[in-house]
VEXLUM-668140 format. One line per field, with one value per residue (C-alpha): residue in three letters; x, y, z; residue number from 1. Coordinates in steps of 0.02 Angstrom, whole numbers, plus 50000, padded with zeros to 5 digits. Example, Ala and Ser with C-alpha at 12.3 -4.5 7.8 and 13.67 -1.06 7.14 Angstrom:
% residues 2
residu c(ALA,SER)
u c(50615,50684)
v c(49775,49947)
w c(50390,50357)
num c(1,2)
END
This chain:
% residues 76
residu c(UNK,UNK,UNK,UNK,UNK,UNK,UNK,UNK,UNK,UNK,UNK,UNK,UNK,UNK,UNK,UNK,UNK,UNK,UNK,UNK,UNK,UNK,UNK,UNK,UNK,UNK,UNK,UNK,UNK,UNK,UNK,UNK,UNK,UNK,UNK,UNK,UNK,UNK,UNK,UNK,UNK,UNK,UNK,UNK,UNK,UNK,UNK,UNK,UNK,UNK,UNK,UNK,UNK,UNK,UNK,UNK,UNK,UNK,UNK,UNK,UNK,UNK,UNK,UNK,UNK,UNK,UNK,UNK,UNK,UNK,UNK,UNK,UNK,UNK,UNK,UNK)
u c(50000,50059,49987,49994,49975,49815,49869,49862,49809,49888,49873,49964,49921,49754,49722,49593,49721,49799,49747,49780,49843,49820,49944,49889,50025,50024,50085,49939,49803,49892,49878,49716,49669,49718,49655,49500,49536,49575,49419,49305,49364,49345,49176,49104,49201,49129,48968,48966,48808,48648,48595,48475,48624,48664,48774,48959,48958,49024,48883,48740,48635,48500,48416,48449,48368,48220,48191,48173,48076,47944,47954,47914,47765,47685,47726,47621)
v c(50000,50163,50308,50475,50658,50758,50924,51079,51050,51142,51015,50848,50803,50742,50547,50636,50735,50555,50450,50244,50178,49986,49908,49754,49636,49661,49478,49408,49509,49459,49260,49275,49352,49208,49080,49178,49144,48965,48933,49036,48935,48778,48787,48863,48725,48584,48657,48636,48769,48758,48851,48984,49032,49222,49311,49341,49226,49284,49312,49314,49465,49519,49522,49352,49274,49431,49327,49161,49209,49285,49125,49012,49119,49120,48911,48888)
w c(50000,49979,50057,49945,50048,49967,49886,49962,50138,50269,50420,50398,50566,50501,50424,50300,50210,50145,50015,50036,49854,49865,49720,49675,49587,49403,49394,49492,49377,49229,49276,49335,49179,49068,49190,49141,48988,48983,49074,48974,48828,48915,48958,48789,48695,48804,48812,48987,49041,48972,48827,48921,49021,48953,49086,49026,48873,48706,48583,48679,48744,48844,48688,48651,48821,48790,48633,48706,48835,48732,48612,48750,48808,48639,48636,48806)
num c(1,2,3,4,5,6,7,8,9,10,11,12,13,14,15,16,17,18,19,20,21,22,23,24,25,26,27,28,29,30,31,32,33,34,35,36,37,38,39,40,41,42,43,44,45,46,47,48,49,50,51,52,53,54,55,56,57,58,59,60,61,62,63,64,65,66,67,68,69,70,71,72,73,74,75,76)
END
C-alpha cells in the first residue's frame, strides 16, 4: 500500500488529508486474467452450461434470452 499526501492541505496532522493507494501485483492480475481465459474457453468449447444461460458469454445478449423468453410464452 502506499499512502499518497492530498494536495494543498495545510494540516498533515490529520488521516483525512491522505489517500491509501492499494497496488495490487500486476503479475497476479495478469495470471488470473488468462486463467479467465482458459476457462472461458473451456467451458464454451465443452458446452458445459445450458443454453438459456446468458450472463458473461460471448455472443449472447439480453436480447437474446428477451427473445426466448417471449418464444416460449407464445409456445404455452
Amino acid at each position: 500500500m502506499v499512502v499518497l499526501r492530498k494536495l494543498e492541505r495545510l494540516d498533515y496532522t490529520v488521516a483525512k488529508v491522505y489517500w491509501p493507494i492499494a497496488l495490487g501485483s500486476m503479475i497476479g492480475k495478469a495470471f488470473e486474467s488468462i486463467i479467465a481465459e482458459i476457462m472461458s474457453y473451456l467451458t464454451e468449447h465443452y458446452q458445459l452450461l445450458p443454453k438459456t444461460h446468458f450472463k458473461r458469454r460471448p455472443e449472447r445478449s439480453t436480447e437474446d434470452a428477451i427473445m426466448i423468453l417471449i418464444e416460449n410464452i407464445h409456445k404455452a
